[in-house]
TISE-537853 format. One record per residue: residue number from 1; x negated, y, z negated of N, C-alpha, C in turn. Coordinates in nm, 2 decimals. Each point is the difference from the previous one (the first is absolute). Layout:
% TISE-537853
[marza NUM [X Y Z] [X Y Z] [X Y Z]]
...
//
This chain:
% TISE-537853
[marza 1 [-0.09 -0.12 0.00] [0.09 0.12 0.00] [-0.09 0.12 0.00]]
[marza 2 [0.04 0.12 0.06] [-0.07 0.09 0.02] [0.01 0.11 -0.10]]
[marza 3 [-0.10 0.05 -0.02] [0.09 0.12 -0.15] [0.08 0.07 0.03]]
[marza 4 [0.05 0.05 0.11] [0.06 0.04 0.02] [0.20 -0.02 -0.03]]
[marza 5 [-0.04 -0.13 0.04] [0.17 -0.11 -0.05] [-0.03 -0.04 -0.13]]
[marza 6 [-0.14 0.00 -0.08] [0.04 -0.02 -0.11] [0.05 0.12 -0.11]]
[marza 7 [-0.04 0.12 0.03] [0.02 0.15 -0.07] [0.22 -0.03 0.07]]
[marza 8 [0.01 -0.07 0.07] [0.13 0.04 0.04] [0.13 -0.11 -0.11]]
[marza 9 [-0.09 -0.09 0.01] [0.07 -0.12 -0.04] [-0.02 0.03 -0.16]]
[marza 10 [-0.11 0.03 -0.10] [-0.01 0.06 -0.13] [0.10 0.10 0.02]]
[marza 11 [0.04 0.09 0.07] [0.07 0.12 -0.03] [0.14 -0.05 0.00]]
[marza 12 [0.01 -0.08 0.08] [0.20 -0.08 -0.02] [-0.02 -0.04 -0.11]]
[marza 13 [-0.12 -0.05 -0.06] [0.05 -0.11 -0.11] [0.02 0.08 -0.16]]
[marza 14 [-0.08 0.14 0.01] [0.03 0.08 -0.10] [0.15 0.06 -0.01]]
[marza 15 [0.03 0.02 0.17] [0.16 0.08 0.00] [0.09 -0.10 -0.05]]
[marza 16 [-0.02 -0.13 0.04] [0.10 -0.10 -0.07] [-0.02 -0.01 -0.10]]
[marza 17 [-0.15 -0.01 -0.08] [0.02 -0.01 -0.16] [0.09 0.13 -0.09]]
[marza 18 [-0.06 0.11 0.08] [0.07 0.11 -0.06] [0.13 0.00 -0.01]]
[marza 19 [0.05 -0.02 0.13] [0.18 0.04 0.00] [0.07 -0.18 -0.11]]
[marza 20 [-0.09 -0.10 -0.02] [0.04 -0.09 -0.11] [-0.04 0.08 -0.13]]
[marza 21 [-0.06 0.06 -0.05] [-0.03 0.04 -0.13] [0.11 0.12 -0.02]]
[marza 22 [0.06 0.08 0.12] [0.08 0.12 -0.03] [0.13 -0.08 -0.02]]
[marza 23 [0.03 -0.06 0.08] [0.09 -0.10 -0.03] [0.01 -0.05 -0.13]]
[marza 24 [-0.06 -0.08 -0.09] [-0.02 -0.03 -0.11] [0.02 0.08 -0.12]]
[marza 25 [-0.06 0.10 0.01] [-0.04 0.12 -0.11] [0.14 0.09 0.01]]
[marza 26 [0.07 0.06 0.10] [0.11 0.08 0.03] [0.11 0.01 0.06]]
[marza 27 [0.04 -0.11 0.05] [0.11 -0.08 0.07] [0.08 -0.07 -0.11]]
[marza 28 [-0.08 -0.07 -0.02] [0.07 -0.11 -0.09] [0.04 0.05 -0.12]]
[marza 29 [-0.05 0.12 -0.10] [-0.02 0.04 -0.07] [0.14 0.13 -0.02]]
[marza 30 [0.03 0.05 0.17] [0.07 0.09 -0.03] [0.17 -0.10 0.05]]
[marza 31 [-0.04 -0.10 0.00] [0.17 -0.10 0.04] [0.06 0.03 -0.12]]
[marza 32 [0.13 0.01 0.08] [0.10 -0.02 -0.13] [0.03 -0.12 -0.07]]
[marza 33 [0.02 0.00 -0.14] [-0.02 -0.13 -0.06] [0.13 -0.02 -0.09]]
[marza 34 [0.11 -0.09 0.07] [0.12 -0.05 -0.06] [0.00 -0.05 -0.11]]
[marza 35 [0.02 0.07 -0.09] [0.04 -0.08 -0.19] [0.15 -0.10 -0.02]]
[marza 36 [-0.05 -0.12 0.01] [0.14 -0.08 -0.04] [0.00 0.03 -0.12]]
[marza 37 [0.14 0.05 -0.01] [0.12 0.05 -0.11] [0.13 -0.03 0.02]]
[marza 38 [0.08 -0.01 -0.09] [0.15 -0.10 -0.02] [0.07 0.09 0.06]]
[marza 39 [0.07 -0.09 0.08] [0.10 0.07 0.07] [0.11 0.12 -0.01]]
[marza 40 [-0.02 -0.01 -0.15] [0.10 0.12 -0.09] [-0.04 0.14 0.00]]
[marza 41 [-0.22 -0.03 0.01] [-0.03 0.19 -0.01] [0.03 0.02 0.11]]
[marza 42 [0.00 -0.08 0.11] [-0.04 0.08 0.17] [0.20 0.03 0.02]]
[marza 43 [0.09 -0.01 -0.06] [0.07 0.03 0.05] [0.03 0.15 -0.06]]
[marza 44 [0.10 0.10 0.06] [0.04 0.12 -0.03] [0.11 -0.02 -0.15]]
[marza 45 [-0.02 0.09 -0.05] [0.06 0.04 -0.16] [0.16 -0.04 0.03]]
[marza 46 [0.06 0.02 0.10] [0.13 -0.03 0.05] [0.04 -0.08 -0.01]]
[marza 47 [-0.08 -0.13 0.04] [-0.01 -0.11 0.05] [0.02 -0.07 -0.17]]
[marza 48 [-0.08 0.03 -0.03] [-0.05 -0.08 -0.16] [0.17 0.07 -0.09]]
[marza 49 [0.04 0.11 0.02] [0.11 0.04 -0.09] [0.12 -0.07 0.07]]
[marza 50 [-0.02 -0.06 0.12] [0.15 -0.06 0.01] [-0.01 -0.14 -0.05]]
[marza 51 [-0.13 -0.05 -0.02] [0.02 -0.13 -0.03] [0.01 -0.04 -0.15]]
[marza 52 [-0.07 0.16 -0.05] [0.09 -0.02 -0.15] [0.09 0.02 -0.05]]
[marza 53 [0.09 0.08 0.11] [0.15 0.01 -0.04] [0.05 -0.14 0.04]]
[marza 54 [-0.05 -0.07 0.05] [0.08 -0.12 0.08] [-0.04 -0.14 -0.12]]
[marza 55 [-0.05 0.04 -0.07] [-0.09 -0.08 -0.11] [0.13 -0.04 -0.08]]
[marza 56 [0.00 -0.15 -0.03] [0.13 0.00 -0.14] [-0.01 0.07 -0.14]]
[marza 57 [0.05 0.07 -0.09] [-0.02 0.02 -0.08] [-0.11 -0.11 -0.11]]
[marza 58 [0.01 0.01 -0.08] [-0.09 -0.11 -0.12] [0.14 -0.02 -0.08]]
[marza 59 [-0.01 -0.15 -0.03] [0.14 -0.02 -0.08] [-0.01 0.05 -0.15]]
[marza 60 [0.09 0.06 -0.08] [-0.04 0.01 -0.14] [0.08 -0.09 -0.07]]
[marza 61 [-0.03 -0.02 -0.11] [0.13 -0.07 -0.12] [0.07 0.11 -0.03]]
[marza 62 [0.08 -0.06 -0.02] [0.16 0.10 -0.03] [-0.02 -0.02 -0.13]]
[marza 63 [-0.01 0.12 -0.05] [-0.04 0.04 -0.17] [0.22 0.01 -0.07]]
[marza 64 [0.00 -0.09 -0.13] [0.15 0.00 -0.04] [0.04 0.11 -0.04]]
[marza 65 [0.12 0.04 0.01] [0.08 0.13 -0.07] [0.00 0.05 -0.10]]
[marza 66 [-0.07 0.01 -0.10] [-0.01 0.09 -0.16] [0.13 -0.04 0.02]]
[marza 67 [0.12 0.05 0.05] [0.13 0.05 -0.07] [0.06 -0.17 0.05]]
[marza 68 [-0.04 -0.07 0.04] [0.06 -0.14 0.01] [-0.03 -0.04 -0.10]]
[marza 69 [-0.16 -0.02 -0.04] [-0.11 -0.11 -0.09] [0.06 0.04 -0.09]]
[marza 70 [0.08 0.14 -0.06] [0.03 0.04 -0.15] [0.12 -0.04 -0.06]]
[marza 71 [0.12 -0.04 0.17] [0.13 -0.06 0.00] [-0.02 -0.11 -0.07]]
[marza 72 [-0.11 -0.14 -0.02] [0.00 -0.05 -0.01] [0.08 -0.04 -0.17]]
[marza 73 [0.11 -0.11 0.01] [0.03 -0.02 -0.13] [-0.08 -0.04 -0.13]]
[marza 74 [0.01 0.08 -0.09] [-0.14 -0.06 -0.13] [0.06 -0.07 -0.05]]
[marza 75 [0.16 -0.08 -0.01] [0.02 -0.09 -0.11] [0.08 -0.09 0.15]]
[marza 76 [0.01 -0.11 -0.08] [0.11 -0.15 0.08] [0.15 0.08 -0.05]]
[marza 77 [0.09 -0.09 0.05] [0.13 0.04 -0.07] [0.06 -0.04 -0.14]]
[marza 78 [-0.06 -0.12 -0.02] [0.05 -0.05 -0.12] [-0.10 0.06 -0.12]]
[marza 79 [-0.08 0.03 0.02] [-0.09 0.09 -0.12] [0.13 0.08 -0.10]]
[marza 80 [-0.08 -0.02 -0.12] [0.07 0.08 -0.08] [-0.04 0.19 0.03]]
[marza 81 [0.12 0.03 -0.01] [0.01 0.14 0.05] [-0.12 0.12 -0.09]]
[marza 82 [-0.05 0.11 0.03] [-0.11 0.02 -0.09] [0.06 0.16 -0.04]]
[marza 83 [0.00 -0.03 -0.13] [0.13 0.15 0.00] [-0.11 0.15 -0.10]]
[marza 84 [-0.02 0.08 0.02] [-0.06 0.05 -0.09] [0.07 0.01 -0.15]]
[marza 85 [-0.13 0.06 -0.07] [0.07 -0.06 -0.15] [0.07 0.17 -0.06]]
[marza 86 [0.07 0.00 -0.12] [0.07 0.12 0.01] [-0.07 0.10 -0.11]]
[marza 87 [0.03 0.13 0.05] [-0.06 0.10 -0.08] [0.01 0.02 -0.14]]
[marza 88 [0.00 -0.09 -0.08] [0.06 0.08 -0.13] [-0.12 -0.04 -0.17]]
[marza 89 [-0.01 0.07 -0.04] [-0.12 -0.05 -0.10] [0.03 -0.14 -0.05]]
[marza 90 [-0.11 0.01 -0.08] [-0.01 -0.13 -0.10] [0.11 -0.01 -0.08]]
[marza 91 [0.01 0.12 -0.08] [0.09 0.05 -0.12] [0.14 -0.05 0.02]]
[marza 92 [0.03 0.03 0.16] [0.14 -0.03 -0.01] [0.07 -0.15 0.06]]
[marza 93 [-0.17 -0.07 0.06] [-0.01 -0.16 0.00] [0.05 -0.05 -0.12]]
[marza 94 [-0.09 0.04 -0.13] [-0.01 -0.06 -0.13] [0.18 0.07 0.00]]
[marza 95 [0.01 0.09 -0.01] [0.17 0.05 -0.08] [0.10 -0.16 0.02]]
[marza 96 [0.01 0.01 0.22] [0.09 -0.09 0.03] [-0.05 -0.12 -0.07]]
[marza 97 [-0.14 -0.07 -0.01] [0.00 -0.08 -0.06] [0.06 -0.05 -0.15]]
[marza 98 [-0.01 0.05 -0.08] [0.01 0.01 -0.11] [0.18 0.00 -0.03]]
[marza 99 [0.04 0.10 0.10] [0.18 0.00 0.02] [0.06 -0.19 0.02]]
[marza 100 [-0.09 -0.02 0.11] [0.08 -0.08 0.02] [-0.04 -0.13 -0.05]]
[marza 101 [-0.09 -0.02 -0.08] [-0.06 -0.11 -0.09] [0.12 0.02 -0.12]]
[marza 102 [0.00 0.14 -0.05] [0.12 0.00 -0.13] [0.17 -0.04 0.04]]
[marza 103 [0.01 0.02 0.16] [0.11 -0.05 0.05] [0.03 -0.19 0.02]]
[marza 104 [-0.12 -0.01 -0.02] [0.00 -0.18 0.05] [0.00 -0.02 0.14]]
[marza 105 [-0.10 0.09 0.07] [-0.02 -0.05 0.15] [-0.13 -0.05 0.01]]
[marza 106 [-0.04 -0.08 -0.12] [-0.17 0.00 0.03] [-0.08 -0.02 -0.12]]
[marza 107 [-0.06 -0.05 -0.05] [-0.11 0.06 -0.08] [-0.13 0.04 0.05]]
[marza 108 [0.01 0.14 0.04] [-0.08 0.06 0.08] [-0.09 0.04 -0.07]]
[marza 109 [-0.14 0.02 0.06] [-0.10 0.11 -0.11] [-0.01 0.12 0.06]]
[marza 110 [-0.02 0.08 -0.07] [0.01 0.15 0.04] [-0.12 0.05 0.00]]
[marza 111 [-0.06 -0.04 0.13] [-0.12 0.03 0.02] [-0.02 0.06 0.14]]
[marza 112 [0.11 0.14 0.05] [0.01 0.08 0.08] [-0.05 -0.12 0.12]]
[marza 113 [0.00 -0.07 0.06] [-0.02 -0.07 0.09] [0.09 -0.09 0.06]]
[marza 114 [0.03 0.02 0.16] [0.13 -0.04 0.03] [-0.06 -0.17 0.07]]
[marza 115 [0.08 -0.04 -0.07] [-0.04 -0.14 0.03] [0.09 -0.06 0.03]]
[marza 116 [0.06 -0.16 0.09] [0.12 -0.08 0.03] [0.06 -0.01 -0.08]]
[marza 117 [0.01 -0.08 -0.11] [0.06 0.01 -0.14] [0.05 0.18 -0.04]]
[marza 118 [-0.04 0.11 0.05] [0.05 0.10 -0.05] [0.10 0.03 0.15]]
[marza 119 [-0.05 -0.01 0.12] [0.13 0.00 0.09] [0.10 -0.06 -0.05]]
[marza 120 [-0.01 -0.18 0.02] [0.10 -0.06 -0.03] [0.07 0.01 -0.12]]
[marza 121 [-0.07 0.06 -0.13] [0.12 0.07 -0.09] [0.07 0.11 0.02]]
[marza 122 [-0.02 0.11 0.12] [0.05 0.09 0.02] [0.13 -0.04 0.12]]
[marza 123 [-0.02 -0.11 0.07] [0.10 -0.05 0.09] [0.08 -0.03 -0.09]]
[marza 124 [-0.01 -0.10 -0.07] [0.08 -0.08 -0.11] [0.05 0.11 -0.06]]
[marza 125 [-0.01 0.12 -0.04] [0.07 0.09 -0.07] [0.08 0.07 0.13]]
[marza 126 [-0.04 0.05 0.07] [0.11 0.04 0.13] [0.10 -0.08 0.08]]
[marza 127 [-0.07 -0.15 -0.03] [0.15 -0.08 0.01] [0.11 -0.04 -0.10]]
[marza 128 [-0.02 0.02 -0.09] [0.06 0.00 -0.15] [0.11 0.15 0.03]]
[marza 129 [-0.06 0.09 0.05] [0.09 0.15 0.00] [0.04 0.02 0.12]]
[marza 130 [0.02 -0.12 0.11] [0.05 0.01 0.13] [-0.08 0.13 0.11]]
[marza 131 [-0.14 0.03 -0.01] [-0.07 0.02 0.07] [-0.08 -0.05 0.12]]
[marza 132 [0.02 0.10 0.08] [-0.12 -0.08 0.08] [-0.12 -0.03 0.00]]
[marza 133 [-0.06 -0.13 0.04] [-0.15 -0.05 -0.11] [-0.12 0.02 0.06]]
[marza 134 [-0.08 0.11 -0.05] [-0.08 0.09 0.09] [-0.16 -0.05 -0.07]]
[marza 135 [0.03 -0.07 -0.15] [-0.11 0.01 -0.11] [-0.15 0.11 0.00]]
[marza 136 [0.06 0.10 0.03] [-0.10 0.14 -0.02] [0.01 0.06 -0.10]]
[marza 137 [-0.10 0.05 -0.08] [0.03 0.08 -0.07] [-0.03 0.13 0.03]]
[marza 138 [0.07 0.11 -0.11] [0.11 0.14 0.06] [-0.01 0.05 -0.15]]
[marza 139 [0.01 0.17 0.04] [0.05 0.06 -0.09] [0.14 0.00 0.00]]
[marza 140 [0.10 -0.05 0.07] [0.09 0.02 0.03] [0.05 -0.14 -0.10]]
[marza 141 [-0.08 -0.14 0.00] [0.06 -0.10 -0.06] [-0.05 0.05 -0.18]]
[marza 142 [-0.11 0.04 -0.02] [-0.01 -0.01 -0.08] [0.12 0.11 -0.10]]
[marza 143 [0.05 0.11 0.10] [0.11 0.07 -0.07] [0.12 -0.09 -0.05]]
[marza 144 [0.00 -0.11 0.12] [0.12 -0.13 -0.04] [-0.01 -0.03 -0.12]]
[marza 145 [-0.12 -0.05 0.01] [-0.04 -0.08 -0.13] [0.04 0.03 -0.14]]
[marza 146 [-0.08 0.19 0.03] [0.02 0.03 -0.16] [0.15 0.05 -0.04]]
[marza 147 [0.05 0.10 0.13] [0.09 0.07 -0.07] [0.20 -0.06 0.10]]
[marza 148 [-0.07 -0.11 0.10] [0.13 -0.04 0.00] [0.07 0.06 0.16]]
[marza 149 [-0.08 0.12 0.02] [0.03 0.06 0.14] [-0.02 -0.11 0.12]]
[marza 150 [0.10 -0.06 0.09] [-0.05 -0.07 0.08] [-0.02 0.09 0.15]]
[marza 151 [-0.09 -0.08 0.08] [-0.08 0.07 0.13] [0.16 0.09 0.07]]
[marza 152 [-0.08 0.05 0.10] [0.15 0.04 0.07] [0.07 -0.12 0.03]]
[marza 153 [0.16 0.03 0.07] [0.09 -0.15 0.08] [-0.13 -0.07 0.11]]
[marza 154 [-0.07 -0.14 -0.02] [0.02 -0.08 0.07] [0.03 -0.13 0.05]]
[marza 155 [0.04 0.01 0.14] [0.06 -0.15 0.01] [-0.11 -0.08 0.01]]
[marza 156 [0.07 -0.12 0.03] [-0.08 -0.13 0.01] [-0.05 -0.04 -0.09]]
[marza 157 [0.06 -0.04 -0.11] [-0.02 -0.05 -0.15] [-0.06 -0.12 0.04]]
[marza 158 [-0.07 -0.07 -0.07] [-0.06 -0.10 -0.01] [-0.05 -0.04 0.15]]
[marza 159 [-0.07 0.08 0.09] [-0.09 0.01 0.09] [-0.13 0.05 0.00]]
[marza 160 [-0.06 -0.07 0.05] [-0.16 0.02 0.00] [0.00 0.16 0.11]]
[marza 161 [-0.05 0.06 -0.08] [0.01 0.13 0.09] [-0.16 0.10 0.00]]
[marza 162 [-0.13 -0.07 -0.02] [-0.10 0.06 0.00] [-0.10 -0.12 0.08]]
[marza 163 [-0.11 0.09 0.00] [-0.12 -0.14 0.07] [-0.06 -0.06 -0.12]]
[marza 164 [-0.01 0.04 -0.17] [-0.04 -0.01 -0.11] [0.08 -0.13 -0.03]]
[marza 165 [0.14 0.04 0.01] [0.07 -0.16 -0.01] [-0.01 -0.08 0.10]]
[marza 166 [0.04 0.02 0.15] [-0.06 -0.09 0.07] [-0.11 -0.10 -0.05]]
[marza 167 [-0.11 0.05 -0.02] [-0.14 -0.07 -0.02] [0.02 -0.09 -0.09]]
[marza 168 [0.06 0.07 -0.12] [0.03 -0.06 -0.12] [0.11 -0.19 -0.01]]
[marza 169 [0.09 0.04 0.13] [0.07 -0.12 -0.02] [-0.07 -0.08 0.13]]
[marza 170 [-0.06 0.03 0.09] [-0.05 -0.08 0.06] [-0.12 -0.07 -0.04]]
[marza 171 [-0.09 0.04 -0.09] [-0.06 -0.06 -0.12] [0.07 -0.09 -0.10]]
[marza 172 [0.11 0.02 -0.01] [0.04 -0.07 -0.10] [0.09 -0.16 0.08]]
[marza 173 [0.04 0.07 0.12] [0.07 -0.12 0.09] [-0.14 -0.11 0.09]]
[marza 174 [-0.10 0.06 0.00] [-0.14 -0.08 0.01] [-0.02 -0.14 -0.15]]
[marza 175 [0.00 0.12 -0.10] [-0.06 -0.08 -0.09] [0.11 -0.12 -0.05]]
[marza 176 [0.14 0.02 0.04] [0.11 -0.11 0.00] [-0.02 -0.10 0.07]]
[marza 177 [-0.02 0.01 0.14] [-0.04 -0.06 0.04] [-0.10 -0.15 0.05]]
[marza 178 [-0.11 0.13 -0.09] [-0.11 -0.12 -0.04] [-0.02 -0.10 -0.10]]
[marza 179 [0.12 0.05 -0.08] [0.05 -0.08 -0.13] [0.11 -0.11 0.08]]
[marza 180 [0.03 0.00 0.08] [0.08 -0.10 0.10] [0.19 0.07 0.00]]
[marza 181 [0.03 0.12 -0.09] [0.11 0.05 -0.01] [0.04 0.07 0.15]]
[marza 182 [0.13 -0.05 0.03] [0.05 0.07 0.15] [0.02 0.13 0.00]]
[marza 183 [-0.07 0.12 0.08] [0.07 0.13 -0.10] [-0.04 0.04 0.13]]
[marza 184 [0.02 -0.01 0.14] [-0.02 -0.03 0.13] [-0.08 0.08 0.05]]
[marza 185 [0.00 0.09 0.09] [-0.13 0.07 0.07] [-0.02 0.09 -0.06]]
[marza 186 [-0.15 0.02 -0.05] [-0.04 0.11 -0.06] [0.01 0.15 0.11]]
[marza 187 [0.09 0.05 -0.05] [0.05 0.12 0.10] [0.00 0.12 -0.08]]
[marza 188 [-0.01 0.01 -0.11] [0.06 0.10 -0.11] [0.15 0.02 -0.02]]
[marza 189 [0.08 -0.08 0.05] [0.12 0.04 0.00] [0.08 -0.11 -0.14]]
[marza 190 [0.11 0.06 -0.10] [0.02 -0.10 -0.11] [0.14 -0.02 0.07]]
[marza 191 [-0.10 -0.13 0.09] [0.18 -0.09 0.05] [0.10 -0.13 -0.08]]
[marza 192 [0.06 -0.05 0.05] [0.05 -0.09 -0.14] [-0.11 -0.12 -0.02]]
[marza 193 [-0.06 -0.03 0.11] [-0.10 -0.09 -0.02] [-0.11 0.05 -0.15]]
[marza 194 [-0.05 0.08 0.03] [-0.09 0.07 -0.09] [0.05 0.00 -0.13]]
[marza 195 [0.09 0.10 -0.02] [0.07 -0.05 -0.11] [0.04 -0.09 -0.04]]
[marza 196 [0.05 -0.14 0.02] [0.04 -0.12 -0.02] [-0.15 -0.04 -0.06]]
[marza 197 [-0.08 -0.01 0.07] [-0.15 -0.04 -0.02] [-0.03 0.04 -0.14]]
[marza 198 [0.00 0.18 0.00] [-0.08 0.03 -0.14] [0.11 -0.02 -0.13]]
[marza 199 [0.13 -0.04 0.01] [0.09 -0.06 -0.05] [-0.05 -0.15 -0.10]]
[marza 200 [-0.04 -0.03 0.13] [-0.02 -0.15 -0.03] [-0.16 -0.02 -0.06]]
[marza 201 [-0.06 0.09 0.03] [-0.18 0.04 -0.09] [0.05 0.03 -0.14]]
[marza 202 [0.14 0.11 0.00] [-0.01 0.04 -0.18] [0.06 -0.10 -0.06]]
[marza 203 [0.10 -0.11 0.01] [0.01 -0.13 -0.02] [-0.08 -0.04 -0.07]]
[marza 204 [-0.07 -0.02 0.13] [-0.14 -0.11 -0.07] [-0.08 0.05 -0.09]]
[marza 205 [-0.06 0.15 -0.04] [-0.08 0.02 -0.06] [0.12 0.03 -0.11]]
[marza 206 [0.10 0.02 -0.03] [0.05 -0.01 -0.10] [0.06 0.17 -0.04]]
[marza 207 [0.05 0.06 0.10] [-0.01 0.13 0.04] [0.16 0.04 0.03]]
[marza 208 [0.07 0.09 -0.04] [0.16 -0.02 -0.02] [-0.03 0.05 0.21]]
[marza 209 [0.11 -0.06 0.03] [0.00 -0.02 0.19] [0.09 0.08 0.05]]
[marza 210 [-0.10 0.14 0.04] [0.07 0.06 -0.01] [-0.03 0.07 0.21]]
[marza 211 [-0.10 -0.07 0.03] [-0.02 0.00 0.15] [-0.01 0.11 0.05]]
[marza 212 [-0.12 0.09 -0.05] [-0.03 0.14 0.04] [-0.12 -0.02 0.01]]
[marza 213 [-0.13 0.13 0.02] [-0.11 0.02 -0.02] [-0.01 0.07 -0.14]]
[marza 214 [-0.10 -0.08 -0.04] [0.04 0.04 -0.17] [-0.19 0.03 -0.06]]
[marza 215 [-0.02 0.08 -0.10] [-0.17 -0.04 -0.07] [-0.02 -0.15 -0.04]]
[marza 216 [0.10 -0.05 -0.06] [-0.01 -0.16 -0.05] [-0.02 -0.08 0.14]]
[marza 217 [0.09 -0.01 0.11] [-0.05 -0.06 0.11] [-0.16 0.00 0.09]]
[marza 218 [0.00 0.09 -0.01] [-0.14 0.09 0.04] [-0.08 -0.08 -0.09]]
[marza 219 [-0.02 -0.02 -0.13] [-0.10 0.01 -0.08] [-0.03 -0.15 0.01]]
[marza 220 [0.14 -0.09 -0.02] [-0.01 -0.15 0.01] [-0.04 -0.04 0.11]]
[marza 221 [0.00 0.06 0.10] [-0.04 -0.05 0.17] [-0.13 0.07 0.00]]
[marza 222 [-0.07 0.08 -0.11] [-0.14 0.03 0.02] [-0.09 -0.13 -0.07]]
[marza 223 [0.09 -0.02 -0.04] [-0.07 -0.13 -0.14] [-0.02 -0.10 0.03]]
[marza 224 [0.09 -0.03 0.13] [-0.03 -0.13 0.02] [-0.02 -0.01 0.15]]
[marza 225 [-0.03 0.12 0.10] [-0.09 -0.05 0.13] [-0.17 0.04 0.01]]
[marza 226 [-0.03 -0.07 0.04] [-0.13 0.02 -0.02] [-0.07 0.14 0.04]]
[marza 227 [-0.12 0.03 -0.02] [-0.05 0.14 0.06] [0.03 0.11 -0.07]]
[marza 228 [-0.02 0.12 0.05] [0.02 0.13 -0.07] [0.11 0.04 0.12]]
[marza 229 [0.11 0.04 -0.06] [0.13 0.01 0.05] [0.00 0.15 0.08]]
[marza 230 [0.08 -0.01 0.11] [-0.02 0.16 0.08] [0.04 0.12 -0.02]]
[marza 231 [-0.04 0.08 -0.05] [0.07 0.14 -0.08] [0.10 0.07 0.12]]
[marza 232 [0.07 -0.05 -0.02] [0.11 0.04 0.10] [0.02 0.13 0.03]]
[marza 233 [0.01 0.06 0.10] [-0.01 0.14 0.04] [-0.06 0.06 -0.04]]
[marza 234 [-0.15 -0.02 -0.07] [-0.10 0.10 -0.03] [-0.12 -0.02 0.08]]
//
């Protein structure tokens, strides 16, 4: 080869090296370079807000009604009724006590505290005076008591007419029962069954039969069922 082809053929081979190195260095360098990213950023704001309106809600629990949950009944039906107890001191606990112990409805103690034995001697004395049988004590009974003034007119004499008695004879048609005497469904009510029953209890304990709610009945039917007996309406 003559120098002359060789000065020609070195000079191609530098223009091809060059235009590969500018290629390399500045070409390649200034391409644009695609970032795979989720299909959610590359779409428009539009796009992404319709598909969250189109989204199902999130299910919640259905939280209960305060004013339902509070409907809820606190007692069964056959429970004994829960009556508040009445306003009146000790003093005039002990008075009616003491009245009606000296009348023979009881041998009560007069120890201002209203107890079954002190209902059921106060029934037992309002059925005796054709009252209705409430066994509460009252400034109003104890005026009975001492000076003879009876309540205003009311009817229904010898009917259970408070929740105090209620409790009272449904306790007492319980504890007949469990003694094996018929004195039929403990209801509070003194039907002939009941009566017949505690009839046939003062009989046997030796008790003039006189088929009422009485302190003597009460006290003999405390004596002989087992347990600590239920203070009826207190």
């Amino acid at each position: 080869m003559t120098p002359r082809l060789a000065r020609i053929a070195f000079a191609g081979f530098a223009v091809l090296a060059g235009a590969v190195t500018y290629n390399a260095l500045y070409r390649q360098d200034s391409a644009p370079v695609r970032a795979v990213v989720p299909d959610e950023a590359v779409k428009p704001p539009s796009a992404r807000k319709d598909r969250a309106d189109k989204a199902p809600a999130a299910k919640t629990k259905p939280q209960p009604d305060p004013a339902k949950r509070s409907a809820v009944p606190a007692a069964k039906a056959g429970d004994v009724a829960a009556a508040p107890p009445e306003k009146v001191s000790p003093d005039t606990v002990k008075a009616i006590q003491r009245e009606l112990r000296q009348r023979g409805f009881g041998a009560l103690e007069a120890d201002g505290t209203v107890k079954p034995v002190t209902r059921a001697a106060i029934m037992a004395f309002e059925d005796a005076n054709r009252l209705p049988l409430k066994g509460e004590v009252s400034e109003e009974l104890l005026k009975y008591l001492l000076f003879g003034v009876p309540p205003t007119a009311q009817s229904g004499a010898g009917e259970v007419r408070s929740p105090h008695a209620e409790a009272l004879v449904k306790q007492v048609q319980r504890q007949l029962a469990e003694r094996g005497y018929r004195a039929g469904t403990a209801d509070g009510r003194l039907t002939p069954a009941t009566a017949a029953a505690i009839r046939q209890f003062e009989v046997d304990e030796g008790l003039p039969p006189k088929g009422r709610i009485s302190a003597e009945v009460v006290a003999r039917l405390h004596a002989r069922v087992p347990g600590p007996m239920v203070n009826a309406g207190r």
